[in-house]
Every structure is written in structure tokens, then in C-alpha cells.
C-alpha positions as CSV (number, residue, x, y, z in Angstrom):
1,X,31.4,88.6,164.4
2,X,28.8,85.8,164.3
3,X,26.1,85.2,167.4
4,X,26.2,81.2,167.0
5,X,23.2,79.7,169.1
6,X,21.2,76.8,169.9
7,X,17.6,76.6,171.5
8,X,15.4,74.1,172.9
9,X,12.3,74.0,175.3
10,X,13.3,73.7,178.6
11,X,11.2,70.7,180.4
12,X,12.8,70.6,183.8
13,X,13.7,74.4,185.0
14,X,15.0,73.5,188.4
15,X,17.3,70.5,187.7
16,X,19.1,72.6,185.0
17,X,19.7,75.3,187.4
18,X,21.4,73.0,190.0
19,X,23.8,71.0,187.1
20,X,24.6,74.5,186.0
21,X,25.2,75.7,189.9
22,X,27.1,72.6,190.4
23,X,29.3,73.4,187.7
24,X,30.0,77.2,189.4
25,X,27.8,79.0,187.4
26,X,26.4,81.9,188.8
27,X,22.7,83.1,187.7
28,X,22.4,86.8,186.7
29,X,19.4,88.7,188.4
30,X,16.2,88.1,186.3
31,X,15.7,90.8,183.3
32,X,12.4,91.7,182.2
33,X,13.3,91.9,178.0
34,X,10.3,93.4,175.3
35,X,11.9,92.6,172.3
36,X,10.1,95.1,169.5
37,X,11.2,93.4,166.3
38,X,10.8,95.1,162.9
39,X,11.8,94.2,158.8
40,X,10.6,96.4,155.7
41,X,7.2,96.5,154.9
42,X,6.5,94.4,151.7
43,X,8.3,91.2,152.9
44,X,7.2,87.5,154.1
45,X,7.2,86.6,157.4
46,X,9.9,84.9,158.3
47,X,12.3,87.1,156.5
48,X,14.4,85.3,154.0
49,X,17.7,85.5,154.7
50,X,19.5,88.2,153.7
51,X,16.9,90.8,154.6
52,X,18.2,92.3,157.7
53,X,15.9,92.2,161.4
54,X,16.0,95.7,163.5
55,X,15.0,94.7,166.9
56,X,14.2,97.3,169.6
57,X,14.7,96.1,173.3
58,X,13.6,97.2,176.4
59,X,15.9,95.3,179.3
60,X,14.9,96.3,182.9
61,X,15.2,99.8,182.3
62,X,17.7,99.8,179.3
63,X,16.8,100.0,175.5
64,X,19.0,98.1,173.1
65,X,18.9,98.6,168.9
66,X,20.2,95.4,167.1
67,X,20.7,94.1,163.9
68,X,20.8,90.4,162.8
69,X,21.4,89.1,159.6
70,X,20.8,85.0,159.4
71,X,23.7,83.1,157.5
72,X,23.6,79.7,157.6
73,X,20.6,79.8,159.7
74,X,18.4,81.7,161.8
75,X,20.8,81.1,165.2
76,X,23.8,81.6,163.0
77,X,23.7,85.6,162.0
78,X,25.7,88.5,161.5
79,X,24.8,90.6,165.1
80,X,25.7,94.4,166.3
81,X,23.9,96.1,169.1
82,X,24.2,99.2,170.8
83,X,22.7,100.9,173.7
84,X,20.4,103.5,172.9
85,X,18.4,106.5,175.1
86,X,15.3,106.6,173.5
87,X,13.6,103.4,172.9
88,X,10.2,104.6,172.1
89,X,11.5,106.8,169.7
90,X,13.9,104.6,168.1
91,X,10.2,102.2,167.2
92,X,8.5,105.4,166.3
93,X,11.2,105.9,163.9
94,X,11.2,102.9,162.1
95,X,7.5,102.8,162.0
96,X,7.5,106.5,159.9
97,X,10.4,104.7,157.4
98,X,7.6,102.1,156.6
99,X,9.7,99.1,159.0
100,X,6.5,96.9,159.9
101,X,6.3,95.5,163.4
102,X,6.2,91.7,163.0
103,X,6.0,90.7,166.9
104,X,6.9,91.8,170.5
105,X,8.1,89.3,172.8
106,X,7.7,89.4,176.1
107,X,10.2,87.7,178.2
108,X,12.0,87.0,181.8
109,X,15.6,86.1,181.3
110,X,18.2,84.9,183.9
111,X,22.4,84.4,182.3
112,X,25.2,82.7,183.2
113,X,28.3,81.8,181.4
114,X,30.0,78.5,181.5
115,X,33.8,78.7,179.9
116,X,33.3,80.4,176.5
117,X,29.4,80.0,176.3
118,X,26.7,82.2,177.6
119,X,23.3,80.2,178.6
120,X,20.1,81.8,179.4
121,X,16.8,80.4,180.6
122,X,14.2,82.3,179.3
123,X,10.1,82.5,180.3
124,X,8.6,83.7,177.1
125,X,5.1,85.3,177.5
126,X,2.6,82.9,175.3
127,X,5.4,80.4,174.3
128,X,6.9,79.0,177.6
129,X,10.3,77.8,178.8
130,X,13.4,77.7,177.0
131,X,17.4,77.2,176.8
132,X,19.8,79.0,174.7
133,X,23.5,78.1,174.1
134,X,25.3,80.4,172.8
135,X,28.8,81.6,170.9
136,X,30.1,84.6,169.3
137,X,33.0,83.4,167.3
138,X,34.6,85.1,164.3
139,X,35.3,82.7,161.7
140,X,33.5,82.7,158.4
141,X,32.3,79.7,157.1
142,X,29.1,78.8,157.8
143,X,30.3,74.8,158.5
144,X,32.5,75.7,161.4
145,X,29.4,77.3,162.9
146,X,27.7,74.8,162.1
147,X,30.0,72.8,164.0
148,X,30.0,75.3,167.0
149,X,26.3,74.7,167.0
150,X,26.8,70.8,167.2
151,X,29.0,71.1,170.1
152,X,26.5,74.1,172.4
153,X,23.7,71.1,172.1
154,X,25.9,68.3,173.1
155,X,26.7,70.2,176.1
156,X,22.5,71.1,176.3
157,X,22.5,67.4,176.4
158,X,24.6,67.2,179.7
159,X,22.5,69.2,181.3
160,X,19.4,67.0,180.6
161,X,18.0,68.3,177.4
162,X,16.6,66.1,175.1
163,X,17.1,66.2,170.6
164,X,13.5,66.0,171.4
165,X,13.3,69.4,172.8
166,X,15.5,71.3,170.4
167,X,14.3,73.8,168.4
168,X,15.4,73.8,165.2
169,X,16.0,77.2,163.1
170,X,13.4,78.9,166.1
171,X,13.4,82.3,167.0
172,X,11.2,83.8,169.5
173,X,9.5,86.2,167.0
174,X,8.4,83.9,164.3
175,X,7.5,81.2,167.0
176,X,5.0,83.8,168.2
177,X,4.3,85.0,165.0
178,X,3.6,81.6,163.8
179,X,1.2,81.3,166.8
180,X,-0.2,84.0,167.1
181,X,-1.2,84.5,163.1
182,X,-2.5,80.2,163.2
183,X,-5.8,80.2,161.0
């Protein structure tokens, strides 16, 4: 399975909410997400490729170990996840098998779905407000997610966000990486 995604920053909070609502969305209570994210020591910042992310999250009161691997791009990757009991030991862990700890974002998340997609609106710590679309689809080559991509922004557009606003390749992590490491 492949988590197909598309981001931008999100310029007008309160208007999206309502074209969502008005479409019968439903918002999910807000979930407070510390993403620790992790790659073998010795590597560049961004990762290339096909150097796998570990990613440690703490949601609410849950902690979550996930993979990605980026294919085509970075919000095109091979993603599995599963629910673990102990978080803190889980980064402890990785830390002793020399796994560096490249960020920790630091976000509030609400969801919804709309037919096949899953949307969030998400208040990053240091970065500010953004939009995900997302997919997880099954097929293989990279163009039809590419595709899939195409369409989640068109339907970003409806809702008021602008090409301008898209952020292209952008995860949270090397966003604040990026910012947080400016000379």
C-alpha cells in the first residue's frame, strides 16, 4: 500500500472548515501528535529516497511506530504503522542502534474524510497552518500516483487553496529541519 498525499499552507482556517461542513464532513476531536522522527546515523538530511524514516508518535495518549519509504516523492511512500505500548522505549531503542533523531514535530490535528480521501488541518508548532489530502491506494506505478496527487489538489482548490500555497515535496520534519538548522 502507498500513503498518496498533498500539502499546502492553509491561509483561511475557518472558511475551509465550513466548505468542508457544508459538504457533511464531520471534524474529529483535536489530537495533540509529537512525531519523533529518526534515519541511520551517517546520512544527509533529507534522506534520499530509498533510505527508510522510523517515526515515533505520541497521539493524545497513544504511541504509533511507522515506517515510510518515499517513491516517487516525499508524499508518495511506501507506509506501515502499528500501535505500540511503550513509546519512550521504542525512541530509547533506536537511539542505542545508532538511529539519529532528525526532528520532533509538534502538532494539533483535527480529520475528516470526504468520499475516499482523508483531510486534516494541522497547527504545526514553529511552522503554522496546513492542509493535507490524502490517499492510500495500491497500485504501483509511480505515474498513477502521481495522478492521484493531481486530483487531492484540484479538490484542495475547491475548497479555496491556492497553487500558491502548495507545498511541494514538504514534509513536516525537514520543513522544521530546514528552519530550524538556517545559518
Amino acid at each position: 500500500m502507498y500513503e498518496v498525499e498533498v500539502k499546502a499552507h492553509l491561509k483561511d482556517r475557518k472558511s475551509v472548515i465550513k466548505k468542508l461542513e457544508s459538504l457533511g464532513c464531520r471534524f474529529s476531536k483535536e489530537l495533540h501528535q509529537v512525531d519523533h522522527i529518526f534515519a541511520p546515523e551517517g546520512n544527509p538530511f533529507p534522506l534520499p529516497f530509498e533510505i527508510p524514516i522510523l517515526r515515533v508518535r505520541k497521539s493524545n495518549n497513544k504511541y504509533f511506530f511507522t515506517l515510510k519509504i518515499s517513491q516517487s516523492s516525499r508524499q508518495d511512500c511506501i507506509e506501515r504503522e502499528m500501535e505500540i505500548v511503550e513509546g519512550e522505549k521504542m525512541i530509547e531503542i533506536l537511539k542505542l542502534i545508532k538511529y539519529k533523531e532528525f526532528a520532533v514535530v509538534d502538532k494539533k490535528r483535527i480529520k475528516t474524510n470526504f468520499k475516499d480521501m482523508e483531510i486534516v488541518l494541522d497547527d504545526v508548532k514553529d511552522l503554522g497552518e496546513f492542509i493535507e489530502a490524502e490517499k492510500i491506494v495500491t497500485h504501483e506505478h509511480h505515474e498513477y500516483r502521481k495522478k492521484i496527487q493531481e486530483e487531492l489538489f484540484e479538490f484542495l482548490e475547491t475548497l479555496g487553496v491556492t497553487k500558491e500555497n502548495r507545498v511541494i515535496d514538504g514534509k513536516y520534519d525537514i520543513m522544521l529541519y530546514n528552519k530550524l538548522n538556517e545559518r
